[in-house]
Each structure stands twice: as C-alpha cells, then as structure tokens.
KEKE-3310 file (N, C-alpha, C; in steps of 0.2 Angstrom, whole numbers, plus 5000, padded with zeros to 4 digits):
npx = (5268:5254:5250:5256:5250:5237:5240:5244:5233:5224:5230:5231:5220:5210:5220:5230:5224:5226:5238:5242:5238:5242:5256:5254:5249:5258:5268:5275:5273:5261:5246:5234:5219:5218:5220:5208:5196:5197:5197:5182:5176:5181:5171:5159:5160:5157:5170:5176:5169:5157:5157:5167:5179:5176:5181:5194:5201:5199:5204:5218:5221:5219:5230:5242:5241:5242:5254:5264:5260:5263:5278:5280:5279:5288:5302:5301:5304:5316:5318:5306:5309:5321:5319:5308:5311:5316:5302:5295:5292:5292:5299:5295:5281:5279:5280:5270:5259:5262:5259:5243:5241:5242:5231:5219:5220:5216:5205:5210:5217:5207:5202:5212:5215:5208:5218:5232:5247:5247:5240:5250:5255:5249:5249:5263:5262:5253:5260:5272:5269:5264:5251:5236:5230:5219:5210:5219:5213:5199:5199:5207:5203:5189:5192:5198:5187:5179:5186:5188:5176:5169:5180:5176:5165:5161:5169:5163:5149:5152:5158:5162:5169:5175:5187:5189:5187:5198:5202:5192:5194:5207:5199:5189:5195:5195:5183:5183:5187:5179:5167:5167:5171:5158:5152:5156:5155:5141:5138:5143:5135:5123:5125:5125:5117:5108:5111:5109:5096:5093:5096:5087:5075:5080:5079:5068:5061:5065)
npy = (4884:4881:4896:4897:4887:4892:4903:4900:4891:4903:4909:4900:4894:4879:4874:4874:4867:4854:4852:4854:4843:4833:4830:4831:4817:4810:4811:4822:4834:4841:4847:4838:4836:4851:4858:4855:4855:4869:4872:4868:4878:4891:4887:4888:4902:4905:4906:4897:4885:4869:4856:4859:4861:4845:4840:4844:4840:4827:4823:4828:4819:4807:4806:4809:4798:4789:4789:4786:4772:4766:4770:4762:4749:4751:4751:4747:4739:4743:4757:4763:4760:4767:4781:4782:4789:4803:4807:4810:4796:4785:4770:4763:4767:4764:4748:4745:4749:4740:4729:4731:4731:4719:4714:4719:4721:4728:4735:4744:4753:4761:4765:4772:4784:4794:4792:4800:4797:4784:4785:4788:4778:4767:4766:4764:4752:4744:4744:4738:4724:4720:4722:4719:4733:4735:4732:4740:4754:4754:4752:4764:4774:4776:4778:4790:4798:4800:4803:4817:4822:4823:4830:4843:4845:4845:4858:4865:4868:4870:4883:4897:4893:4881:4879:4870:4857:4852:4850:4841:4830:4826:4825:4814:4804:4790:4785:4784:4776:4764:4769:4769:4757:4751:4759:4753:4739:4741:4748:4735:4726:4730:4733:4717:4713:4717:4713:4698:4699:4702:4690:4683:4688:4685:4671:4668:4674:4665)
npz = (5056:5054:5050:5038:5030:5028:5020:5009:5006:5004:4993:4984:4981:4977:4971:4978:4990:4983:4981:4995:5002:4995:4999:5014:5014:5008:5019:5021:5037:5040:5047:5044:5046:5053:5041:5031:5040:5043:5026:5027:5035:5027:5016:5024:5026:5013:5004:4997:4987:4992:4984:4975:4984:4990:4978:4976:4988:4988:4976:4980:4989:4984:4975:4982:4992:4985:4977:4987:4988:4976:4978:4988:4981:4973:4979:4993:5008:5015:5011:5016:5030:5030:5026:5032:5046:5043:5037:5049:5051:5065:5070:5078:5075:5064:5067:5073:5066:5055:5061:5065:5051:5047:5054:5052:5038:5022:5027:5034:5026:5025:5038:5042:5038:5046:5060:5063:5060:5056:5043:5036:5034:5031:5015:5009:5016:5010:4995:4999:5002:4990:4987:4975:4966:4961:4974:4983:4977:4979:4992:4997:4991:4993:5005:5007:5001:5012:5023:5020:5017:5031:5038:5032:5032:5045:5047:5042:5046:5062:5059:5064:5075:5071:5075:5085:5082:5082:5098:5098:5093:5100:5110:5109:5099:5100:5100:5086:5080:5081:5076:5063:5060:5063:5052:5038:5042:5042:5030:5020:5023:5021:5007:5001:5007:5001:4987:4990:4988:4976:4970:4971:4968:4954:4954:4958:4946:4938)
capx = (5265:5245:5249:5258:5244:5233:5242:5245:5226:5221:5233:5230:5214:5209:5225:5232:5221:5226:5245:5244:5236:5249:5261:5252:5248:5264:5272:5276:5271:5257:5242:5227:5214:5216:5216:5203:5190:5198:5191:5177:5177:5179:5165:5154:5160:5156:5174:5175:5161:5159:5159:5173:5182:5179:5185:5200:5202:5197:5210:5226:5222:5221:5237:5248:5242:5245:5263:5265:5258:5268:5285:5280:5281:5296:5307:5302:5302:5318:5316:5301:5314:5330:5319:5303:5310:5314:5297:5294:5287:5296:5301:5289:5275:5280:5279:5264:5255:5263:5253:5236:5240:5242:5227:5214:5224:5214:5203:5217:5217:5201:5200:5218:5215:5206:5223:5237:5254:5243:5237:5254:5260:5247:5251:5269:5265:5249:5265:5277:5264:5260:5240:5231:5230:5211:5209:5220:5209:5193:5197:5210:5200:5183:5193:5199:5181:5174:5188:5188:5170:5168:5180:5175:5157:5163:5171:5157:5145:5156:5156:5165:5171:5179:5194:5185:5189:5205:5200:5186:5200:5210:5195:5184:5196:5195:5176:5180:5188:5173:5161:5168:5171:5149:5149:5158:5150:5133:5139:5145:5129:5117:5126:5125:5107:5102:5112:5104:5089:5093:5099:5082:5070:5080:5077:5060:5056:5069)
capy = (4880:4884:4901:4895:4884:4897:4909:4896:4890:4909:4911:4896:4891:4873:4870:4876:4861:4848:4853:4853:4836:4827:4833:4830:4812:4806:4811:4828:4834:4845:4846:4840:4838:4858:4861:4852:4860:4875:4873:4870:4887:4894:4886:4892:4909:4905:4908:4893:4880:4864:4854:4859:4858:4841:4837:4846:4837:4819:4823:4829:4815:4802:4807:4808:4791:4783:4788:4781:4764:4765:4770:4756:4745:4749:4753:4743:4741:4747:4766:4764:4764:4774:4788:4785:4795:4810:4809:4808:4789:4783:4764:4759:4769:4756:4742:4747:4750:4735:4724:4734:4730:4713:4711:4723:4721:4734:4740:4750:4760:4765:4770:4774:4792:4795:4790:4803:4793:4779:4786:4790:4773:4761:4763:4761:4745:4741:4743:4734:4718:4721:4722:4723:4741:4738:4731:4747:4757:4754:4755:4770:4782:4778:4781:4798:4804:4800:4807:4823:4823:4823:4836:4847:4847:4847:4864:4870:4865:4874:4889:4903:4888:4878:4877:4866:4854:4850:4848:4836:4825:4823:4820:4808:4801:4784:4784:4786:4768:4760:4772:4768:4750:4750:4760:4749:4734:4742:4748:4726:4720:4732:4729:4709:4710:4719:4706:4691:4698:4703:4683:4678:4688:4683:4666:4666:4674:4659)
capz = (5051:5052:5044:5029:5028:5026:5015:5004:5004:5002:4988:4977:4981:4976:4968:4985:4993:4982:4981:5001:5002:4990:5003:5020:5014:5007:5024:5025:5043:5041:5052:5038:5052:5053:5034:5033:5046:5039:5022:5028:5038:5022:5013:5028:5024:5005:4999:4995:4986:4996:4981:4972:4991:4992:4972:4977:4994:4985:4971:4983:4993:4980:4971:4987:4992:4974:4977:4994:4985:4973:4982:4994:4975:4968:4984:4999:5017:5016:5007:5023:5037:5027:5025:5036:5050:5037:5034:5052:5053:5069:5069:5082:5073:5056:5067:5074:5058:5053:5066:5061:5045:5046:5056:5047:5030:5018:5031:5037:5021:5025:5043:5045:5038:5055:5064:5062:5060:5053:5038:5031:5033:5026:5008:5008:5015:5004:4992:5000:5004:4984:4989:4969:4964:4962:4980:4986:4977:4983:5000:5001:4991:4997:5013:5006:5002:5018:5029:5017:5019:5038:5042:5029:5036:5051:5050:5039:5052:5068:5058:5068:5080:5067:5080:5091:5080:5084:5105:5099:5090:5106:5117:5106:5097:5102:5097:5078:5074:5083:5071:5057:5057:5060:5045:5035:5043:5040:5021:5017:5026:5014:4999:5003:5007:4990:4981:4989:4985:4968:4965:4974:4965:4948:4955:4959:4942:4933)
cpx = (5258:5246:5252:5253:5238:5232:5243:5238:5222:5222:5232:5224:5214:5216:5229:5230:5223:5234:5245:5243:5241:5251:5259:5251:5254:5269:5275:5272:5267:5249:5234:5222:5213:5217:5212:5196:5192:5195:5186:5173:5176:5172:5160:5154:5159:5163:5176:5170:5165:5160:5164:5179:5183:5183:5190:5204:5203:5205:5217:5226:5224:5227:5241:5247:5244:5252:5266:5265:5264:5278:5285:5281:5288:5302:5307:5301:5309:5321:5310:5306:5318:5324:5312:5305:5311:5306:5292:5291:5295:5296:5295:5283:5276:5277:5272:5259:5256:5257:5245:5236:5237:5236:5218:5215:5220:5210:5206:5217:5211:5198:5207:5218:5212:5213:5231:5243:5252:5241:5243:5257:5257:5248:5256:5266:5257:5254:5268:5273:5263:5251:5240:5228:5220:5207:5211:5216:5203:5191:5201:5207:5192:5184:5195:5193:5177:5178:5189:5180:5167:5172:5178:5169:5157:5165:5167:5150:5147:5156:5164:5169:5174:5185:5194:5187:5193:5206:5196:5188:5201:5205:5192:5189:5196:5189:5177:5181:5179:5169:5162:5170:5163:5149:5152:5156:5143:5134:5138:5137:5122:5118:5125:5118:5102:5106:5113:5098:5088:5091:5091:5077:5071:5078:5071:5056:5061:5061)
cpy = (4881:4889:4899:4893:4888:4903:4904:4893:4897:4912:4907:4892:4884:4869:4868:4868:4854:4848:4849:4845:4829:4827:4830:4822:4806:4805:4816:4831:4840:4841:4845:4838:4844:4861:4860:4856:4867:4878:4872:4878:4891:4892:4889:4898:4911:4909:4903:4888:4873:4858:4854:4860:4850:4838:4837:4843:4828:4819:4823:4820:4808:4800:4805:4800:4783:4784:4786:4776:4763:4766:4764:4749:4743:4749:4749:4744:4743:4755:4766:4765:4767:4779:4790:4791:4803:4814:4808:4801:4786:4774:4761:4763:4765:4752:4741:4746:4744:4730:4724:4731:4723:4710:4712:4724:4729:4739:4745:4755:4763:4769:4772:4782:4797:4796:4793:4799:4787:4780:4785:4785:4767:4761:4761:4754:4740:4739:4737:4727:4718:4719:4723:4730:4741:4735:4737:4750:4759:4755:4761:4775:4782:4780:4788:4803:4805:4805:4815:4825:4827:4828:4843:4849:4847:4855:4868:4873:4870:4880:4894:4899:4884:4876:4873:4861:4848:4847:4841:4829:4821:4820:4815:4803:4795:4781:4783:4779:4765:4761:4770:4762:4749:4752:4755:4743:4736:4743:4738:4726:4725:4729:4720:4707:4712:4716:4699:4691:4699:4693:4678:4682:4686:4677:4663:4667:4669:4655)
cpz = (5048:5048:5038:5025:5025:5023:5011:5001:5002:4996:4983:4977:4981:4974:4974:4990:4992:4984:4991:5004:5001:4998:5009:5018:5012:5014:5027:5031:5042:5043:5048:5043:5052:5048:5034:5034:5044:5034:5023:5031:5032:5015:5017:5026:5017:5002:4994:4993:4990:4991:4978:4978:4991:4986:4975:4983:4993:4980:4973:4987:4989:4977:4977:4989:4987:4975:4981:4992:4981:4974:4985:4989:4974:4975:4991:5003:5017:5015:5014:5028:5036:5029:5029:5043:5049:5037:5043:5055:5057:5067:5074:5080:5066:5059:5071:5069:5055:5056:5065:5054:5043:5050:5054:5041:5027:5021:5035:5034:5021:5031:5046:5043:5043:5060:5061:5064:5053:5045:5033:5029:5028:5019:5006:5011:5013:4998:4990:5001:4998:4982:4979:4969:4965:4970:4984:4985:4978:4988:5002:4997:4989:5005:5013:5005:5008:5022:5025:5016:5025:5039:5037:5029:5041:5054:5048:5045:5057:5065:5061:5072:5077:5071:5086:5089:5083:5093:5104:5096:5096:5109:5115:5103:5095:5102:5088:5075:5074:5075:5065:5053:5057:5056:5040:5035:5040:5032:5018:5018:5021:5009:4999:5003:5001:4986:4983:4989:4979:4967:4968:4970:4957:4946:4956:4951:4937:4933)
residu = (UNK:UNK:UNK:UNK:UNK:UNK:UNK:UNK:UNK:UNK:UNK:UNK:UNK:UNK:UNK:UNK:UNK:UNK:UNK:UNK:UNK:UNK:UNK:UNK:UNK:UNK:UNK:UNK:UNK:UNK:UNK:UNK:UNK:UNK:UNK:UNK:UNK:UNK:UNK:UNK:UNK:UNK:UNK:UNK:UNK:UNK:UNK:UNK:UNK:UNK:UNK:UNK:UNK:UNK:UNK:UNK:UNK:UNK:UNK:UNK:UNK:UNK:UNK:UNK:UNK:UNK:UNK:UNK:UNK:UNK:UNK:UNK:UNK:UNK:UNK:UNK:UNK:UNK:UNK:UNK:UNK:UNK:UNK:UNK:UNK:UNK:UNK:UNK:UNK:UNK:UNK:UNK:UNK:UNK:UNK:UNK:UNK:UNK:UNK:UNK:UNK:UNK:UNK:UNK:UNK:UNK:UNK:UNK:UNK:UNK:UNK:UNK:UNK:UNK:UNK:UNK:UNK:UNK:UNK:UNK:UNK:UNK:UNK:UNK:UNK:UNK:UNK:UNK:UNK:UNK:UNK:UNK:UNK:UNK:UNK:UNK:UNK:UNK:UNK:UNK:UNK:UNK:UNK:UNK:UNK:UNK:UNK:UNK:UNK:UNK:UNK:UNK:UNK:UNK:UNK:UNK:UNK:UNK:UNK:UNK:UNK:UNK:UNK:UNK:UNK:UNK:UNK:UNK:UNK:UNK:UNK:UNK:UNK:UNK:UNK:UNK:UNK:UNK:UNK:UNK:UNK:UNK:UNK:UNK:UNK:UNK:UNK:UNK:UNK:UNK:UNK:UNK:UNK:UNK:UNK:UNK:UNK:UNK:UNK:UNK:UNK:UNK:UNK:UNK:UNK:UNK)
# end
C-alpha cells in the first residue's frame, strides 16, 4: 500500500495529494498519517512547496469529508452499517464514535482526525444527526487544516527520520486528544476575551 502511495504522489503531485485524501477520508483504508509526514519529507527535500502541500492537503481533505457529510444526509444510518464494513468501519467502531459524538458533538470533527477509525466516521454521522452545514463546517475543516498542518511539519521537521513518525503515533497517542482540546479551550477563551473587551471599550466610549 505505502509504495503505491508514493508512486502515485511522485507521479501526480499535488493532484496526487488531493485525489489520495478524498479517498483516505471518505473511508478508504489508506495510511494518511504516513502520506502525510511523507509530504512533508518531500517538502524537506524541496520537491515539493510547503504551502502548496498544505492547499492541496486542506482541499482533498475538505472534499472527501463534504461527501461523508453529505452521504450521512441523504442515505443515513443505514447506508453507515450496509456499507461501513466495506469501508472497513466495524460496528463497534460506529458505536463507539457514536458515544463520542453524542458527548463531544462537533468537537469530534475537529479532534477526530487525530484518531484513525474516528476520523472516518464523524461526518457520516454529522450527516445522519443533520448538524447545520455552517456548524460542520467550521469545525471539520479548521480540523483539516490543523491536522494536515501538524504532520506535514512534522515530517518536514524529522527530515531524513520522517519514518519516526509513525512510532511516535503509537507511543504518544494518547497525549494528542488532551493537547488538542487545550488548544481549542485556549483558541474560545482568546477569542471571548477580545470580544468582551471589544463590547467594553465600545461601552466605555458609548
């Protein structure tokens, strides 16, 4: 699977990126953690630019999870269990994400692309729960630019080691939710506090 992956990323470049993404994100089993940190590898070696890596990282990601959202609209929970094991999602990995969902609702779509199985499931059932498209939106693809950020500095970063990656997954894993609900705590609690000062210096100069 890795080398396909990376004759296909050598051969169509960016398109190659976004194409592979659709696909990894909608449900097909490939390993975006090690594309990923890959293209990064490759922007180290300046084959490829790091900004037009994340476009192209941000854009497959977006599309494949708009069509997850939208399958999980018109089609349901059940088109989720007819065809999720096809698409590898086990029954107890639904009802699992299920649980998550219903107790983190949208912040799921934003730290579930950290959480391989997880990722694939939240938007079928942003879908299926018919969450508002500008509600999904803001959380699944500010979730796509962060987590196509992170490993693709990640692998830039590692360089030559870029394969380390993959080790640093398994072992830390269970560090990333934590980190990444403070960021988003810390992100609300800024924004919150520059606009109860904005409404307090408007106030002071009413």
């Amino acid at each position: 699977m890795e080398s396909h992956l990376i004759y296909l990323l050598e051969h169509y470049g960016y398109f190659g990126i976004m194409f592979l993404l659709i696909l990894g994100i909608v449900g097909v089993p490939i390993p975006d953690e090690f594309l990923l940190t890959y293209i990064g590898y490759n922007v180290y070696l300046e084959k490829l630019s790091y900004v037009l890596s994340l476009g192209s990282v941000f854009i497959g990601a977006i599309i494949g999870i708009s069509i997850s959202y939208v399958l999980g609209i018109k089609l349901g929970s059940p088109f989720l269990h007819k065809f999720g094991p096809r698409l590898h999602f086990t029954e107890k990995r639904i009802e699992t994400t299920h649980r998550l969902f219903e107790k983190f609702g949208p912040y799921l779509l934003f730290i579930g692309y950290f959480i391989p199985g997880v990722r694939h499931i939240t938007a079928y059932l942003a879908g299926i729960n018919t969450m508002s498209f500008k509600k999904f939106a803001l959380f699944a693809y500010t979730g796509a630019v962060f987590w196509g950020f992170t490993f693709i500095t990640l692998g830039r970063t590692l360089g030559k080691n870029w394969h380390r990656v993959e080790f640093m997954i398994d072992q830390y894993r269970v560090y990333f939710i934590p980190f990444i609900l403070i960021a988003i705590i810390s992100v609300i609690f800024i924004y919150w506090r520059k606009g109860t000062k904005n409404d307090f210096n408007r106030g002071g100069n009413g």
